[in-house]
N, C-alpha and C positions, 0 to 999 in steps of 0.2 A: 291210396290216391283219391283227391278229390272227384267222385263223378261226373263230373262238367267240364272235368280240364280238356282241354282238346276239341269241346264240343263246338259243331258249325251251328250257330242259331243266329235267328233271322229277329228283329225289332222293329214292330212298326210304332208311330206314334212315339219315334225316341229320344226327342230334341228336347222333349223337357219333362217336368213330372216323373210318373211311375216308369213312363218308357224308360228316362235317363238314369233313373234311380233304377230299375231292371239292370242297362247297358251297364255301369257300372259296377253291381254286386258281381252279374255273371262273369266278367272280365276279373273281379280281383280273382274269380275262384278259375280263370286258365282257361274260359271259354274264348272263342273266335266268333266275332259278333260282324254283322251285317246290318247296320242302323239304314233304316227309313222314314223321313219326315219331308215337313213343307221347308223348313227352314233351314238352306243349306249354309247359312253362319255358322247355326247352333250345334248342328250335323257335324261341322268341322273342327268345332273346338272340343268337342265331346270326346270325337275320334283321335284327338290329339293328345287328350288326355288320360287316355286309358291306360291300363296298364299290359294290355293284351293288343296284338293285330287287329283291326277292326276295320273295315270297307264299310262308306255311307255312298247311298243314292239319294237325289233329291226326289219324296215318291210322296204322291197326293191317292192315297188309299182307294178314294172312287173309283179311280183311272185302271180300270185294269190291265192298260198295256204298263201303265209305271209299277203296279205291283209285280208284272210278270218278269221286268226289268231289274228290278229289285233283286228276284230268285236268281234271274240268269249272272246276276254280277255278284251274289255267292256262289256259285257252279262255278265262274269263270275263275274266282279268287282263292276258295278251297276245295272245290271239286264235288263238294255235298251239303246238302243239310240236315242236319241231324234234328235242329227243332225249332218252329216257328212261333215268334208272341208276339199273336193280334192284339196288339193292346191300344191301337189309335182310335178316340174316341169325341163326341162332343157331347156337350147337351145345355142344350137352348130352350127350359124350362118356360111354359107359358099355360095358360085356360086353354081348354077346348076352343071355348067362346071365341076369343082372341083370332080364331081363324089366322095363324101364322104358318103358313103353306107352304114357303120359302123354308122354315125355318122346321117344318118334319120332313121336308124332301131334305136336306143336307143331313138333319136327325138317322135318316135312315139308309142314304146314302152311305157315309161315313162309318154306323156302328154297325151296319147288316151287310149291307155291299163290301165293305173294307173288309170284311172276316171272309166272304164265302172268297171273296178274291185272292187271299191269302194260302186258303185250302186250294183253293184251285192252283194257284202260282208252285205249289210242293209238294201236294197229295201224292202227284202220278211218280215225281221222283221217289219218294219215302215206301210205296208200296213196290215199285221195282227193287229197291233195296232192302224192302222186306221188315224194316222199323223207322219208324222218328214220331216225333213229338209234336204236337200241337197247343200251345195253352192260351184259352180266350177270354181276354179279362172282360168281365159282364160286369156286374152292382149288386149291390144290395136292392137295387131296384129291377134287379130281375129275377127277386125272389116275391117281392111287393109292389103293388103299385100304387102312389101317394099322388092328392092333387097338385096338377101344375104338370104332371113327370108323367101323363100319361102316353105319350109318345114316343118320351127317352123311355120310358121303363120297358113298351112294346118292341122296343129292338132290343133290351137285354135279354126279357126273355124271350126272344128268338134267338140271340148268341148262344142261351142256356140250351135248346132245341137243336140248335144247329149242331153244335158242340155233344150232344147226345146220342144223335143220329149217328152221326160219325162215327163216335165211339164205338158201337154196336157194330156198326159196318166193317170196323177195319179193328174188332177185337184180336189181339193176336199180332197183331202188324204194327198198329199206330197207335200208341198212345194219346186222350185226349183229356185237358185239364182245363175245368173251368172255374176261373177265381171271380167271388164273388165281394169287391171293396166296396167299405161302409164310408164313411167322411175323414178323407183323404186330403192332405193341401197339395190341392194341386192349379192348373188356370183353368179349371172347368167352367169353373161359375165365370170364367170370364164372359163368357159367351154366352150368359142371359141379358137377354134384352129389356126384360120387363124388369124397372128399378123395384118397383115392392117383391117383384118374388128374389130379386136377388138381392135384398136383404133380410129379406126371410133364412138367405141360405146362411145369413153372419152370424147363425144362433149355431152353425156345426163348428164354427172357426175355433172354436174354443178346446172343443174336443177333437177335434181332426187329427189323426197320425199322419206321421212322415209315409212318404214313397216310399222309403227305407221298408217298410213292415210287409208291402206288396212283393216288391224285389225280394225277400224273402221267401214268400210263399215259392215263386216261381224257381227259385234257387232250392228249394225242398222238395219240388215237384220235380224237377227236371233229374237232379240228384238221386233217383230212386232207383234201387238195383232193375235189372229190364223187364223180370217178369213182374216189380209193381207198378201199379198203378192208380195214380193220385186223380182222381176223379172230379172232384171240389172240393173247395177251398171258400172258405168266409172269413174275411178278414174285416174285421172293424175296431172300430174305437170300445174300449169296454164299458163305457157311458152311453153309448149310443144304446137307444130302446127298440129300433126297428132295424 
């Protein structure tokens, strides 16, 4: 039997990209998904589409009463959660210099608050039940940090930190997996503002993997008999240098 069939797991960030391409994989393979996003269009045609039961909330990651509402509306809908993927993200590449203030407070809002809020929203369930899963998807940039990203790269690796800690904390009890994607097509680069640096990023466009390769991972990681566990994960294009 597929490991994941049955499983309650929770998506944030799953309206489009890797979240959707996650909700999907894990749905062909028999999981019960609980999608979270801003966009409750895309939230509905996703759920519609699945091939598995799936409940959407419309949840804005900062907010931590929408995350907490998120958890309560899998409890309401299955009764548990067996595993959560942080995976809502932005990044809104700029200089230091640039002084865009706005635009590292949502940076860190979104990638560092949306994850501790997530842990929070499940933790206390999964340790009373004594297992579940956590997987938080960081970057390649929270293994390095490159000009432009120095801001985005500082909350991945704190996801990678955050995500460690944990691990240690609740060895025995909770699993915790942190995937690390390389140049991904996804609408990240939507959301740089500065036109040179965001054509700087049209030189990954080439190389970029499908969502498909992420959802992968997560489907590998979640799939593991109970006493393993999948710690990291680096997934990138095999062109890619860094």
């Amino acid at each position: 039997m597929d490991r994941v069939q049955d499983k309650v797991v929770v998506v944030t960030g799953a309206s489009s990209g890797i979240g959707r391409a996650i909700a999907q994989k894990l749905s062909e393979h028999g999981a019960l998904l609980v999608l979270g996003a801003r966009r409750e269009d895309r939230l509905q045609e996703l759920a519609s589409r699945l091939p598995n039961p799936a409940e959407y909330r419309v949840t804005d990651v900062t907010r931590r009463e929408q995350v907490e509402a998120l958890a309560r509306a899998a409890l309401d809908r299955f009764g548990r959660i067996d595993a959560w993927v942080n995976n809502a993200g932005v990044m809104p590449l700029s200089r230091m210099e640039m002084d865009k203030v706005d635009e590292w407070e949502r940076t860190v809002d979104v990638n560092i608050k949306g994850v501790l809020w997530g842990i929070h929203a499940a933790l206390g369930h999964m340790l009373t039940r004594g297992h579940g899963h956590f997987v938080n998807i960081s970057s390649v940039g929270g293994l390095k940090t490159m000009p432009t990203a120095a801001v985005y790269c500082g909350t991945k690796y704190a996801v990678r930190a955050i995500g460690e800690g944990l691990r240690m904390e609740t060895a025995g009890k909770v699993r915790v997996t942190t995937i690390y994607p390389g140049a991904v097509t996804s609408e990240l680069t939507h959301g740089i503002s500065v036109p040179e640096v965001r054509r700087s990023m049209d030189a990954f466009v080439d190389i970029a993997i499908p969502p498909e390769a992420i959802a992968d991972g997560v489907l590998y990681a979640l799939g593991q008999p109970a006493d393993v566990a999948v710690t990291d994960l680096v997934i990138r294009p095999a062109r890619q240098e860094f």
